[in-house]
PAPADREN-721611 format. One line per field, with one value per residue (C-alpha): residue number from 1; x, y negated, z; residue in one letter. Coordinates in steps of 0.05 Angstrom, whole numbers, always signed. Each point is the difference from the previous one (the first is absolute). Layout:
k [NUM|...];
X [X|...];
Y [Y|...];
Z [Z|...];
r [A|...];
This chain:
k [1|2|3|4|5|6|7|8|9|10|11|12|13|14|15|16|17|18|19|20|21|22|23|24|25|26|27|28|29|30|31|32|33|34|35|36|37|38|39|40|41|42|43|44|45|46|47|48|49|50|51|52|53|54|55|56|57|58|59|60|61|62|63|64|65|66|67|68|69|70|71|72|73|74|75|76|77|78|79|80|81|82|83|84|85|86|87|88|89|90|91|92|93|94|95|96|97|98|99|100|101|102|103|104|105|106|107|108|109|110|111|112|113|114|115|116|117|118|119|120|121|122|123|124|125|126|127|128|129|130|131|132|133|134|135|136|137|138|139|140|141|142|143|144|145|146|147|148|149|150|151|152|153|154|155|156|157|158|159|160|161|162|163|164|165];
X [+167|-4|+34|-24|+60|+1|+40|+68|+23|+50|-63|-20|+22|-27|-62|-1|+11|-58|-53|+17|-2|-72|-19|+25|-58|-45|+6|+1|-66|-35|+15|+30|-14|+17|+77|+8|+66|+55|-58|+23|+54|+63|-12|-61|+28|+63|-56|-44|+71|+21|-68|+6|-63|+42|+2|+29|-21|+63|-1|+29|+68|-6|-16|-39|-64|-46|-20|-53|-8|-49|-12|-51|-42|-49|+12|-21|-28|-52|-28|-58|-29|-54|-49|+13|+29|+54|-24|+24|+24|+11|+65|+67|+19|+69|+5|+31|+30|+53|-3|+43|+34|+58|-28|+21|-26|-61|-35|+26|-69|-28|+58|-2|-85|+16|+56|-31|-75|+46|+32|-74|-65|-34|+35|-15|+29|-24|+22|-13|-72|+52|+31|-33|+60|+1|-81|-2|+59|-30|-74|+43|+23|-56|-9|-67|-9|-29|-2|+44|+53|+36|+73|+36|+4|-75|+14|-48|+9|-46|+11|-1|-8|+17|-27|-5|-66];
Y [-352|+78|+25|+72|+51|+73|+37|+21|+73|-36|-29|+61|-17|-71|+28|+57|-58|-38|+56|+8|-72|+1|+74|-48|-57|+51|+32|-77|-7|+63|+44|+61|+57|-35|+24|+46|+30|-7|-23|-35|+47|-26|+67|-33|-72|+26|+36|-72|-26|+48|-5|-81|-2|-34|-78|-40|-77|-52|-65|-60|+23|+65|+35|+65|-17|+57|+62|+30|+55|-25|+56|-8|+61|+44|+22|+67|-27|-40|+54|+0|-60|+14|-43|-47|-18|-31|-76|+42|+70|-1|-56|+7|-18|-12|+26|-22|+42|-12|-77|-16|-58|-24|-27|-60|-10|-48|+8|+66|+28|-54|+2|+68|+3|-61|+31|+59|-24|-36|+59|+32|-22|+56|+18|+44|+20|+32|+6|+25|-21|-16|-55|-65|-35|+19|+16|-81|-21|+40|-30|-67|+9|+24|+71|+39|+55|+59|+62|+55|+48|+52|+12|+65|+26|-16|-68|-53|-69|-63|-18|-59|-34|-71|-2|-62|-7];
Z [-28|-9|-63|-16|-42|-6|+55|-8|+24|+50|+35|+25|+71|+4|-24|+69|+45|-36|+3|+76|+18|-36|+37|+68|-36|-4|+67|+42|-41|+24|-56|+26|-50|-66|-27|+52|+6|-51|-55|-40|-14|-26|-50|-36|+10|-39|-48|-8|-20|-43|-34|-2|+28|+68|+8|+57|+19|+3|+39|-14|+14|-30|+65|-15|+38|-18|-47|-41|-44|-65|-45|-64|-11|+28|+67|+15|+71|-31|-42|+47|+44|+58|+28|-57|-68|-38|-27|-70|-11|-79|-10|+18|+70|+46|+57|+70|+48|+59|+7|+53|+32|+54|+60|-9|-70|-19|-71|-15|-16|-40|-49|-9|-15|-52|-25|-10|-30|-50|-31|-4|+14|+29|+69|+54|+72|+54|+74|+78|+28|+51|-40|+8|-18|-76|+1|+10|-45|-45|+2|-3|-59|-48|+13|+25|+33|-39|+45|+25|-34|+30|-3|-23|+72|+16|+40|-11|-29|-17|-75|-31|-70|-26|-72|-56|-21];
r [X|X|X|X|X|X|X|X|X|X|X|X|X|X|X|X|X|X|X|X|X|X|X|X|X|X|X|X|X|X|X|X|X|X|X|X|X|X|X|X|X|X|X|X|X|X|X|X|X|X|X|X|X|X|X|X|X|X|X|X|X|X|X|X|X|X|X|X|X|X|X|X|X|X|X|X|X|X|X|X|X|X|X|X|X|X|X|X|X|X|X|X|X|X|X|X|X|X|X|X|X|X|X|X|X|X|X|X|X|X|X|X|X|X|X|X|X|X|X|X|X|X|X|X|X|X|X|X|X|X|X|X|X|X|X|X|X|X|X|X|X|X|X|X|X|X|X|X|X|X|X|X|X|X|X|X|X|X|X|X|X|X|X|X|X];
């Protein structure tokens, strides 16, 4: 079972070797552009933290497992959605960003999404075309695709929207 519990500033490090094992997920998978670099940076993972918007997944044994950053508000990126819409653009919504996981982990995903739609019940994400790992977990669990957004520095990403009706 995956317990879910805000991230501690002493973390930072397991969380590094997390996002890297999940950039190696991505890359085996055929996504090569997504997290490029040093992104995440351990600058804004230290910033998610500081701004308790960072959570990490435990297992059983109290293993750190995964990460996410779940912030409630609007998010500047989905001011505007092309070639689409949200399901609703008026409520309240949570946000999902930087959902990673070990290698080895199983389950990591779904806990987070159920985690997350139970603190609010309007979510969105969004992610690479390139990602048909989360595009499908996604879908999986509840959420539609609406369209695309744009990111501050003009790259593109599908968005999605998991909304109680």
């Amino acid at each position: 079972m995956i317990e879910i519990r805000k991230t501690q500033p002493t973390e930072v490090d397991v969380l590094m070797d997390i996002f890297e094992q999940a950039k190696r997920i991505m890359r085996k998978d055929g996504n090569m552009l997504q997290w490029k670099g040093n992104y995440p940076s351990r600058e804004l993972v230290m910033n998610d933290i500081e701004q308790g918007n960072s959570y990490v997944c435990t297992d059983s044994n109290g293993e750190i497992v995964g990460t996410f950053a779940f912030i409630r508000g609007n998010d500047p990126t989905y001011a505007h959605i092309y070639e689409g819409e949200w399901l609703e653009d008026t409520l309240p919504y949570g946000v999902i960003h930087r959902l990673a996981s070990t290698e080895q982990s199983k389950g990591v995903s779904g806990a987070c999404l159920q985690w997350c739609y139970g603190q609010i019940k309007n979510l969105r994400a969004d992610t690479h075309r390139d990602n048909h790992i989360l595009q499908y977990i996604l879908k999986k669990h509840g959420f539609s695709y609406c369209g695309i957004i744009y990111l501050a520095n003009g790259d593109e990403r599908l968005a999605f929207q998991k909304l109680e009706k």
